[in-house]
C-alpha positions in Angstrom: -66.9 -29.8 -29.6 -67.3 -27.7 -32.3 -64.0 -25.1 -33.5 -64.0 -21.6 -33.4 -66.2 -19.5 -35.7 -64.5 -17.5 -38.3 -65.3 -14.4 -36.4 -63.9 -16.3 -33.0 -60.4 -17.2 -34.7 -60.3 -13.4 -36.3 -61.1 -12.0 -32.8 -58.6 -14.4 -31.0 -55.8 -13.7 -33.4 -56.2 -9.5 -33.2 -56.2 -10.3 -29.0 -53.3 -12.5 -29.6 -51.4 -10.0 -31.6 -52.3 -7.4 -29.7 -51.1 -9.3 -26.2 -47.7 -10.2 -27.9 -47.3 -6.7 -29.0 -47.2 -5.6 -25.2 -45.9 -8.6 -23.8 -49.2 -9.4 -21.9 -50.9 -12.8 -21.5 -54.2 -13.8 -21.3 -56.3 -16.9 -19.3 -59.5 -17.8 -19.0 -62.1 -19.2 -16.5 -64.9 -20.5 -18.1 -68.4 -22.1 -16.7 -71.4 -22.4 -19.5 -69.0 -22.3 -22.5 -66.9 -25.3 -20.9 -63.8 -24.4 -23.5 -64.8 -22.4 -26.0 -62.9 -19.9 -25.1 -59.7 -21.8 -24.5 -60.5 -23.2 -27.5 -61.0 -20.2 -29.9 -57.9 -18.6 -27.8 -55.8 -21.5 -29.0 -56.9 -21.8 -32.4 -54.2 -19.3 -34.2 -51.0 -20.3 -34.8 -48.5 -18.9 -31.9 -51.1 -19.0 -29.1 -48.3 -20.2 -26.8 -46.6 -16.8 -26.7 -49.5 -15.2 -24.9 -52.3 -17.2 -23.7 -51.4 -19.2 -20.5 -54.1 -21.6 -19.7 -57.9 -22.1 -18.3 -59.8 -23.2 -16.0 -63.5 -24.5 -16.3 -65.2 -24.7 -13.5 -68.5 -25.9 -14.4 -69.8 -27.1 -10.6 -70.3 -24.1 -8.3 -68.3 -25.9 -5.6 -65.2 -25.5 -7.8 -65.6 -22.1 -8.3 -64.5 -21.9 -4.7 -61.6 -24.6 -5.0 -60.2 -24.0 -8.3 -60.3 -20.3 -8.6 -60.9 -18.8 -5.2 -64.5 -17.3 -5.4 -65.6 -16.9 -2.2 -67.8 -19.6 -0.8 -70.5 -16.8 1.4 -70.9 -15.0 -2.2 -71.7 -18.5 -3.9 -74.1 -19.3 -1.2 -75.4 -15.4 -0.9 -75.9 -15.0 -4.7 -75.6 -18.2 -6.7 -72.8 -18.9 -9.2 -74.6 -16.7 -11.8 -74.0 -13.2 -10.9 -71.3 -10.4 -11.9 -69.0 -10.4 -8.7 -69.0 -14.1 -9.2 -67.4 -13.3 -12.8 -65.2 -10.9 -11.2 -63.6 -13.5 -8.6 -63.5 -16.0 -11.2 -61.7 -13.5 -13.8 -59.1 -12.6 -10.7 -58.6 -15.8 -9.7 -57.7 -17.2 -12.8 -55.7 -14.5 -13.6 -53.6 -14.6 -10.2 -53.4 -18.0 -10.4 -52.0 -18.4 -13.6 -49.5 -15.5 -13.2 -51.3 -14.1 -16.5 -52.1 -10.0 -16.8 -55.7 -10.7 -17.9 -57.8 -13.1 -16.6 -61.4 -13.6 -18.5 -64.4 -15.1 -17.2 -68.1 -16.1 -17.4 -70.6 -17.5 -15.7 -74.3 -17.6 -16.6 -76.9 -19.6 -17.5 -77.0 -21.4 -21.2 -80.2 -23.5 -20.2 -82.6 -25.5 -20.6 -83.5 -24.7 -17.2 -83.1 -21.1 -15.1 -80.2 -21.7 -12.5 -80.8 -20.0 -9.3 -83.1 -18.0 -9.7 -82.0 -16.5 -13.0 -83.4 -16.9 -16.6 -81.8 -19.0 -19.3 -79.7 -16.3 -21.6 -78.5 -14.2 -18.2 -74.3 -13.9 -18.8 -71.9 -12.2 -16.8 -68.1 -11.7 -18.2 -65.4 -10.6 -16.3 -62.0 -8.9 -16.8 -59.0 -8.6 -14.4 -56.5 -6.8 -15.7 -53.0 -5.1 -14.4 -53.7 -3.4 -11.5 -56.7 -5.3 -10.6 -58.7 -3.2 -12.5 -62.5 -5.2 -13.7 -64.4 -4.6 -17.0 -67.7 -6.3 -16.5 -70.3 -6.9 -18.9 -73.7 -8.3 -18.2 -75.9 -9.6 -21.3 -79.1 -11.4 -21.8 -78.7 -13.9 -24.8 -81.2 -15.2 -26.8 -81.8 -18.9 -28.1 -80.9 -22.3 -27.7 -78.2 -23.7 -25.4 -75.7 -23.6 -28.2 -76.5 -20.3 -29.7 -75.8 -19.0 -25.8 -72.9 -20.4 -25.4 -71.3 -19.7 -28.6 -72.7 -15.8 -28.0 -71.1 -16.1 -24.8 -67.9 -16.8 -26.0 -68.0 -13.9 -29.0 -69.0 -11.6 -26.2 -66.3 -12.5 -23.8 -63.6 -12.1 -26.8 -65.1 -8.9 -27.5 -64.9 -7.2 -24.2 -61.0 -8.5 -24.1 -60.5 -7.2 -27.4 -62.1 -3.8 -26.9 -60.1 -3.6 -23.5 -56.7 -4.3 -25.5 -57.3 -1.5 -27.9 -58.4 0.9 -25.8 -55.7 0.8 -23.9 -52.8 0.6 -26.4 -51.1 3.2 -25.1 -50.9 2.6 -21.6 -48.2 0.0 -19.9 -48.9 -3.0 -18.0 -46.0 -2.9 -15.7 
């Protein structure tokens, strides 16, 4: 596997530094980009202090197990849909004990998954409060190009999350 771009590791360490600043920690649960994030979340120097962990859970079955998406939404809608992202984002996020959880699901080809086109992306955010920021995108390109836009995506909703909400507390 490839490292983080050079826009990934800037993106990761403005979250980072902006989740130590507040005391806040961060973990992801990741399906088509099977690490990236993890890994572009890790990259800087002093990740410890506020990214907890991830989970990938590339089979839709562990969805269910691992982060507690529910099984009749799985079998209702597919893995690749946004209340799927948002289970996954608070699952990982309760499970972890971490204030934001991130997720994604979609569908980084070369095939459509259930029923939905190769590009399709749904991110997730769970924050304090259980509050969700979704965003839903259609990427273009090849499986890598996907799953690398995937990942800048997801680190760009956290991001513009954390700075919106500078002044507000997480307690």
């Amino acid at each position: 596997m490839d490292g983080p771009t050079d826009g990934q590791m800037d993106a990761a360490a403005r979250i980072l530094a902006l989740l130590v600043g507040r005391g806040a920690t961060v973990s992801a649960a990741e399906s088509l980009t099977g690490g990236l994030i993890g890994v572009a979340l890790t990259a800087p120097a002093g990740a410890s202090a506020a990214f907890r962990g991830g989970v990938v859970a590339y089979a839709t079955d562990l969805k269910a197990a691992l982060l507690g998406v529910p099984p009749e939404l799985l079998s209702r809608e597919g893995a690749v849909h946004p209340d799927v992202a948002a289970a996954m984002a608070e699952g990982v996020r309760e499970r972890t004990k971490s204030d934001y959880g991130l997720a994604v699901t979609g569908v980084a080809g070369p095939d459509p998954q259930d029923g939905k086109p190769v590009g399709t992306v749904h991110i997730a955010l769970s924050g304090p409060g259980k509050r969700v920021w979704h965003r839903d995108i259609m990427l273009d390109g090849g499986r890598d190009q996907i799953r690398q836009g995937t990942c800048r995506e997801a680190l760009s909703l956290l991001r513009g999350v954390l700075e919106a909400n500078l002044g507000e507390h997480s307690g």
